[in-house]
C-alpha positions, 0 to 999 in steps of 0.5 A: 555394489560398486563405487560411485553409484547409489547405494540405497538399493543395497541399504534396503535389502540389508536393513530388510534382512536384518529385520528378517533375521530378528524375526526369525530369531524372535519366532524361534524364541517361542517355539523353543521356549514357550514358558518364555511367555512372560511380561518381562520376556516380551521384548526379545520375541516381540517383532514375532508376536505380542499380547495384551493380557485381560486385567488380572490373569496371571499367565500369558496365554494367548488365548481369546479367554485370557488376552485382549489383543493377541497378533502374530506376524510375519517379517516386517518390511521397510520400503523407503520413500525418501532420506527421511521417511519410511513405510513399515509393513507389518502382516499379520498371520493370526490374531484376535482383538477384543472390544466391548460389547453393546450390551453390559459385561458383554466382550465381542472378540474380531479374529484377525485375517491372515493376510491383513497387512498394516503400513506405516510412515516412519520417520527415520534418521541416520546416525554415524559411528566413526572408530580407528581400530588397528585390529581393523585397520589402519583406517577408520572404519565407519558404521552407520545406523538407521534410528526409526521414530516408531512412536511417531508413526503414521498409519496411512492405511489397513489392508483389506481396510479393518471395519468392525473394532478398527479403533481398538486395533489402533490403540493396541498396535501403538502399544506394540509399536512403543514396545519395538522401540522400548526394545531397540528394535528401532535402530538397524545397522547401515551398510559397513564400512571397514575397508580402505575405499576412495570415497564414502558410500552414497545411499539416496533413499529419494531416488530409488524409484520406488512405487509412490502411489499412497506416499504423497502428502497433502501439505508440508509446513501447513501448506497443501500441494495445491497452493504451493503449486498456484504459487509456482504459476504465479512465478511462472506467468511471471516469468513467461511476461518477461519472456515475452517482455509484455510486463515492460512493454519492453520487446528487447532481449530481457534479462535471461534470469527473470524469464529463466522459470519460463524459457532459456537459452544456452549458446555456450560449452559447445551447446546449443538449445532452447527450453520452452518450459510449462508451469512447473509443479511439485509433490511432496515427499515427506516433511522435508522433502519434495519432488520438482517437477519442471514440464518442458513443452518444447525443447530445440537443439542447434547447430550453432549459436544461430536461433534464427534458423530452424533448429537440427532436433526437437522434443515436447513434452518432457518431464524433468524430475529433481528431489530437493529439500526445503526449509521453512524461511522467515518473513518481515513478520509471523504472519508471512509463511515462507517455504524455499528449496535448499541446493545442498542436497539436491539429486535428479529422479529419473524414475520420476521424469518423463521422456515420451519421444525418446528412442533408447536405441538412439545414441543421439537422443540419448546424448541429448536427454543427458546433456538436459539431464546434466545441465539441471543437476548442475546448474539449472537450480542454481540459476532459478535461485539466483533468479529468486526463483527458489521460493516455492511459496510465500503468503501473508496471511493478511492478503486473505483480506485484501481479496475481499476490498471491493474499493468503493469509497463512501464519499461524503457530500458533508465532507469531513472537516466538520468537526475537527475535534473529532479523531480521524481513522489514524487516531490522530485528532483532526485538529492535529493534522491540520495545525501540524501539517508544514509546508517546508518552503512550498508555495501551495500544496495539494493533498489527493488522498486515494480515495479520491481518486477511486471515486474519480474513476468511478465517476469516469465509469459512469460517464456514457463518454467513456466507453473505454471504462465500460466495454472494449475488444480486440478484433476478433479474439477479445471482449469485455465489460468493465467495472470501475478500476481502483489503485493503491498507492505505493511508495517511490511514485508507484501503484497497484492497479486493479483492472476488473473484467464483468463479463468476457470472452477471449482466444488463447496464444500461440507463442504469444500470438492470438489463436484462430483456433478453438472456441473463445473462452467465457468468463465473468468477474476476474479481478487483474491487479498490475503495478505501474509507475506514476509521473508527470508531463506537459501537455505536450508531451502527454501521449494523448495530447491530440485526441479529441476525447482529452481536448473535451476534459474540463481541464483542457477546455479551461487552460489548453489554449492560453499561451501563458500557460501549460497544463501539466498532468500525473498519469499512470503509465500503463505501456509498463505495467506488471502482472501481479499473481498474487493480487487478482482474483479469478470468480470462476476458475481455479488456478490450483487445479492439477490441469493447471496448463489450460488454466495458466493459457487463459491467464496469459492471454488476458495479461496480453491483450490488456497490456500490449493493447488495452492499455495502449488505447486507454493511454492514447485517450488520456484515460490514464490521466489522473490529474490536470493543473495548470503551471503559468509560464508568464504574467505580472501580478499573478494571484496566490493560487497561480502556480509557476513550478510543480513537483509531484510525489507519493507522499507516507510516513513510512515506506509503502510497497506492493509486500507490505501496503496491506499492513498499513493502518487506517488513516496513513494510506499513502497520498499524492502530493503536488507541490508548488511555488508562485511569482516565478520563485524556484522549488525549495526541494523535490520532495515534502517532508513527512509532517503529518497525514495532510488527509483528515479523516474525522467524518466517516473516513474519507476525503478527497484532500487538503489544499494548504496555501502558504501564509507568506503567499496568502497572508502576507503578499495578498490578504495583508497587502489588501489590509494595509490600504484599510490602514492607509485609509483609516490611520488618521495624522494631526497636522497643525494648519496655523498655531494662532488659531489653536486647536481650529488650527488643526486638521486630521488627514489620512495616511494615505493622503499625507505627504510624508506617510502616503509611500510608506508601508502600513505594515501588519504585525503578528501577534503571539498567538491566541488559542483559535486564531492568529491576531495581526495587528497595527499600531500607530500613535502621532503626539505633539505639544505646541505652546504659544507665550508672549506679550500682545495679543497672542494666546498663552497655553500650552495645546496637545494632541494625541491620536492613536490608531489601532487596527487588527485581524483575527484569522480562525484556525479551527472550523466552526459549523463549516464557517470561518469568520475573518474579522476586521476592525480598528479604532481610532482614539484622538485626545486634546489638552490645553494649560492655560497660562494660569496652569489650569488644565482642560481635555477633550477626547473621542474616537470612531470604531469600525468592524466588520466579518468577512464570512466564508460560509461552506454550503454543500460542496463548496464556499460562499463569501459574504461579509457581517457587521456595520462597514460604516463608522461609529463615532462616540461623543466628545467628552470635555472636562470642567465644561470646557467645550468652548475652549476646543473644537470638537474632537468628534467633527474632527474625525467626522470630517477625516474619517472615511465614511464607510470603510469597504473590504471589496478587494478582500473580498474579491480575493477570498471569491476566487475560491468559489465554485469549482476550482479550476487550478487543479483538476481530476479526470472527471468531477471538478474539485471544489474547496469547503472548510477554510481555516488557517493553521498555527503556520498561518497556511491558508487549508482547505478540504477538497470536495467533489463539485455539484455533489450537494443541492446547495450551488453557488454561482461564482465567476471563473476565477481564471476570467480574474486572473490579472484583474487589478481592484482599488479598495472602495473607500468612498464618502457618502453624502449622509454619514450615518454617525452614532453618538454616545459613550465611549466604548471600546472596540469590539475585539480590539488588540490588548496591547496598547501604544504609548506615545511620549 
């Protein structure tokens, strides 16, 4: 033996003849002493022979009359498979074994072949007995002891296989095997060490090079051979994209650790070479251990650091093997199994590796082989863990199911805020995400749930336009029909893309270029997943901005030519796509078979032509656009919906990427959010607070999304401004012409035509809130006293006057029936006293009230505007007290005459109409959104649900909203030539404010 090589060939031999020795010392036992025989003896000859006794004989004789199980064997071998594992070869000279019968009492007894060898694995490890005797010497000495696990062993076969009373041989030598290790026959004695030596004894059973035909296992960790080593091509595919630098579109030189599974270069140490590596592959030696197999297919050699030229020596088709431990690791949690090597204990097998054109005569390429050899030992492993290479298998459990997502969503023509007291697929009650939903500053937001944007592609598909979507080739070498393409929205502006191949055809690569060579490979439903980043740009800036097929989308045709605009777009970038392994599915191959090279060819051939040229094409067309608004760059009294800045990002509650997106509950999908302001006004942030879902869900778990508009741009600076011109024309002013005359001295004039009021705000106040609605309200009183006195002919009195206008809007904040009523109304109350000189006190009152709904009803996928209830006044009768209607004008003609006679909602109207039929400030790739659902929430922001235009029979023509873009309106306030009047009891206005003004 000598130092510094391995020992285990040596420990074998010694452990064996220990056996050896024990066995002879067990045989001579019983020839010696045969009365030895005994149940209380069996230990000390039981490696040469063991015996079952039938119930109630008292002897131990062997024979067929007075034992069941009777075995002699010969000496038992050990052979070692690796650092933990064993195989024990018991042979059996003579032997018998009795198993029941058929028929009743009856016992078949089966004589035993001589010959019949029984293996075994056996777990095993070694324990170290460390001691410092001077009797020895002046060192310690060391003795190592191997501890076999007999009573957990493994019968991997029978030789010749035992067919008849098989089972009851089992049951009896796993007595035997418990009965050796009772006996302590399970620990042997190591190699000693008792001598002053410069270094410890290396014994590596793993690469003793011994025969591996029978000790392979199926699966270590619960995990088989064959998935590990799918999971291995993955990593590799992976790795060789970047070789390449097709994941990234990027044909730099990539990072030298991403593509180190795949190829490396080394131009350092004085050596120069290139390793062109195969899909590496394992098996598995015991439960601890495995053997990784690393096929290189070509392997060059040069004389500097200089590749360009051609290289001094190559070779193919080597095969390095190292053995490696491996440890179980952890996932995010238990539904993740993780399995990665440990460098601690790694070692190069060379009986294991392959070097076919290796002349062993050859001192070079010999040289050259060790020179490989010694860069895996020493620092090939440590650059694949660095690489994050070093986990040989990682799987949710839960991927099985992200397999079976087809991606068709059920779209629904009756939307899905029909019923916002339904629970959405969140849990959350759909109410709740509406009212809860903060717009944090924002102008506008739109909300475009995934879905949608899988059913836009869908729709793409089934346009004969875009052929791109349905059938594509490269020259000669590729073809294919596609089905519709889906994503998943991840975090950070970021998605999955599933690409999915019906039918096709296509050639391999020859170092990354297509092969002429060869028949073209058929193939049917193949499913490639990528990631890619999502962002934004101006039109001029898009790609695609030339090409004919775009300048046709619905978005170009309506925003593409106006000056005072410029369409800005979300798309997918497509020229940097990265394979995902784990997310495609390939119908009809396996990619787990052990001829898995041909397998992985096909794999990187169709990664190839869909990223460095279909995608490119799909870019170049604008089909990767995923949608279009407009962002106004000028423009004076722009509408609530005209946005002049933009932002965008992929909006959820938590973090969302491409481990963990399958884990996301129903309902918290992540979402696109856009973001906008008005007027010119400068984004408050980049990004929208996370406040709720934004996607309600309450139907059948799906919408296209939420349009939310903010109550300072809607309310407030468009539908208020419009109502203040209602109060302007409907607050009435007394006015006192000529005090002489008394109360026919006073007239009411409007507030718009008063002097001192007309260019003063008629502003409306927010109410505290009310349980379905948001009530505005405005108020205002006007009271005087005039009091005459005097001697002549003058009157003496005293005349008051009072008139108080109340007006209010009730905005809903929840959906009834698909319908939102905007109610509108308003009173008028004038009231006259007089005190005569004498002290007697006389009062004439009335009033006039108005109302009106202005309906915006949903009917199939969009909206129409209609306005119920009486626009023309209502006056009540005069009402005087002690018959005294002679004494007053009548306070009924007074508002008669000042009233307007109808009071019009044209403009409110008008502004509510932009919101009919297809919405043309924002818009998908295929179908043109249209907005269902009004309501306002609890902030006073304007929501709507966004449904796919023209999905229902029920149309609404309305005018482009973009032809009202700048168009000016004045209310119609008018006065006809017959004013309906409608003369009674005082009543009071429907739905008027509860909170009254108190003039003094």
């Amino acid at each position: 033996m000598c130092l510094h090589e391995n020992a285990a060939p040596h420990a074998v031999r010694y452990l064996n003849a220990q056996l050896a020795v024990l066995h002879d010392n067990a045989k001579k036992c019983l020839e010696e002493h045969p009365q030895a025989r005994r149940e209380d003896n069996q230990s000390f000859y039981a490696l040469a022979e063991f015996v079952v006794q039938r119930p109630g004989v008292a002897s131990y004789d062997p024979s067929k009359a007075d034992s069941l199980f009777h075995i002699c064997l010969g000496s038992p071998k050990l052979q070692f498979i690796c650092d933990h594992d064993a195989i024990l070869t018991l042979t059996v000279e003579k032997g018998h074994v009795v198993i029941d019968g058929q028929k009743a009492n009856r016992l078949d007894v089966v004589e035993l072949q001589a010959g019949l060898t029984i293996a075994y694995r056996v777990g095993f490890e070694t324990r170290r007995i460390v001691g410092n005797d001077t009797k020895i010497g002046d060192c310690n000495s060391v003795i190592e002891l191997v501890v076999l696990d007999l009573k957990n062993a493994i019968l991997p076969s029978i030789e010749p296989e035992q067919t008849f009373g098989r089972n009851s041989l089992l049951r009896y030598m796993n007595q035997y095997l418990n009965l050796l290790h009772d006996a302590g026959n399970h620990v042997l004695f190591s190699l000693p060490q008792f001598g002053r030596v410069d270094s410890e004894i290396d014994i590596t059973f793993s690469i003793t090079g011994i025969s591996m035909e029978v000790e392979w296992l199926e699966s270590i960790y619960g995990v088989s051979v064959q998935q590990i080593n799918s999971y291995m091509s993955s990593l590799w595919l992976k790795s060789a994209m970047l070789a390449y630098g097709s994941i990234t579109g990027d044909i730099t030189e990539p990072d030298q650790r991403a593509r180190c599974f795949a190829e490396f270069n080394r131009k350092e140490s004085g050596e120069f070479f290139r390793i062109k590596f195969g899909a590496p592959h394992v098996k598995i030696l015991c439960a601890r251990e495995v053997v990784l197999q690393f096929d290189i297919d070509e392997l060059e050699f040069w004389e500097n650091d200089d590749f360009s030229v051609p290289p001094i020596q190559k070779y193919t088709k080597w095969r390095i093997s190292m053995v490696v431990n491996v440890l179980q690791g952890r996932g995010v949690d238990e539904h993740v199994v993780k399995i990665v090597y440990d460098l601690e204990n790694a070692h190069y097998h060379h009986a294991l590796s392959v070097y076919p054109d290796i002349d062993e005569g050859d001192n070079l390429a010999v040289e050259y082989r060790n020179t490989i050899i010694t860069f895996f030992i020493e620092e090939y492993l440590d650059i694949l863990h660095s690489a994050g290479y070093h986990i040989l298998y990682e799987h949710d459990a839960r991927w099985e199911s992200i397999k079976k997502i087809k991606f068709e969503s059920q779209e629904d023509s009756d939307g899905s805020w029909w019923s916002l007291d339904l629970g959405d697929s969140s849990g959350v009650c759909s109410r709740e995400t509406i009212q809860r939903a903060k717009m944090y500053g924002f102008d506008q937001v739109v909300a475009i749930s995934q879905g949608s944007i899988n059913t836009q592609f869908t729709a793409q598909c089934a346009n004969a336009s875009s052929v791109l979507f349905h059938t594509w080739a490269y020259e000669q070498y590729f073809s294919a029909s596609f089905k519709s393409p889906s994503i998943q929205l991840l975090s950070n502006n970021r998605a999955i893309i599933w690409v999915t191949l019906a039918s096709g055809s296509l050639k391999a690569l020859r170092d990354w270029v297509p092969c002429t060579e060869g028949d073209p490979y058929e193939f049917r439903d193949w499913r490639i997943a990528f990631e890619v980043s999502l962002k934004m740009c101006t039109h001029a800036e898009l790609e695609s901005a030339a090409s004919a097929t775009f300048m046709k989308t619905f978005a170009y045709e309506k925003h593409g030519k106006y000056e005072d605009r410029e369409l800005n777009h979300i798309y997918l970038d497509l020229r940097h796509a990265e394979y995902i392994h784990e997310y495609s599915t390939y119908a009809d191959i396996r990619t787990d078979v052990e001829d898995g090279r041909a397998t992985i060819l096909k794999l990187q051939a169709v990664v190839y032509y869909l990223t460095q040229h279909y995608f490119p094409q799909l870019s170049k067309e604008g089909m990767n656009v995923i949608s279009s608004l407009p962002v106004w760059k000028t423009g004076n009294s722009l509408p609530s919906y005209a946005l002049t800045s933009v932002a965008f990002h992929v909006y959820s509650r938590v973090e969302v990427a491409r481990y963990n997106w399958a884990h996301v509950a129903a309902g918290m999908e992540p979402i696109i959010v856009v973001l906008g302001t008005t007027s010119f006004r400068p984004l408050p942030a980049t990004h929208l607070e996370f406040s709720t879902g934004w996607i309600v869900q309450a139907n059948r778990g799906f919408s296209h999304g939420t349009l939310s508009i903010a109550r300072r741009v809607f309310i407030e600076e468009r539908l208020l401004a419009l109502l203040s011109n209602v109060n302007a024309q409907t607050t009435l002013i007394p006015l006192m012409v000529d005090p002489l005359l008394g109360f026919h001295g006073v007239r009411l004039k409007k507030w718009a035509e008063h002097e001192q009021r007309k260019d003063r705000s008629s502003k409306w106040q927010l109410q505290p809130s009310e349980e379905g609605c948001l009530k505005y309200i405005w108020e205002h009183c006007e009271e005087w006293r005039y009091k005459t006195e005097g001697s002549g002919d003058m009157m003496n009195a005293t005349h008051g006057i009072s008139c108080v206008t109340r007006n209010y809007v009730e905005l809903p904040t929840a959906v009834k029936q698909g319908a939102m009523h905007i109610k509108v109304g308003g009173k008028v109350e004038l009231s006259l006293a007089l005190q005569t000189a004498s002290s007697k006190s006389y009062n004439a009152s009335s009033s006039v009230s108005w109302s009106t709904n202005v309906t915006v009803q949903t009917i199939g996928s969009g909206i129409k505007v209609n306005t119920f209830g009486s626009y023309d006044p209502i006056f009540t009768k005069a009402s005087f007290t002690d018959n005294s209607a002679g004494k007053f004008r009548s306070p009924m003609d007074m508002l008669r005459d000042a009233f307007p006679d109808k009071v019009g909602l044209e403009a409110l109207v008008q502004e509510i109409r932009a919101f009919e039929g297809a919405w043309e400030y924002f818009h998908p790739p295929a179908v043109p959104y249209s907005l269902a659902s009004p309501v306002f929430n609890d902030d006073g922001d304007l929501l709507f649900e966004l449904r796919r235009h023209g999905t229902a029979s029920a149309r609404v023509n309305a005018t482009s909203p973009a032809g009202r873009i700048g168009r000016s309106s004045s209310p119609a306030f008018g006065r006809r030539a017959h004013s309906h009047v409608r003369v009674g009891r005082s009543s009071p206005v429907p739905h008027s404010p509860t909170r009254s003004p108190t003039c003094k």
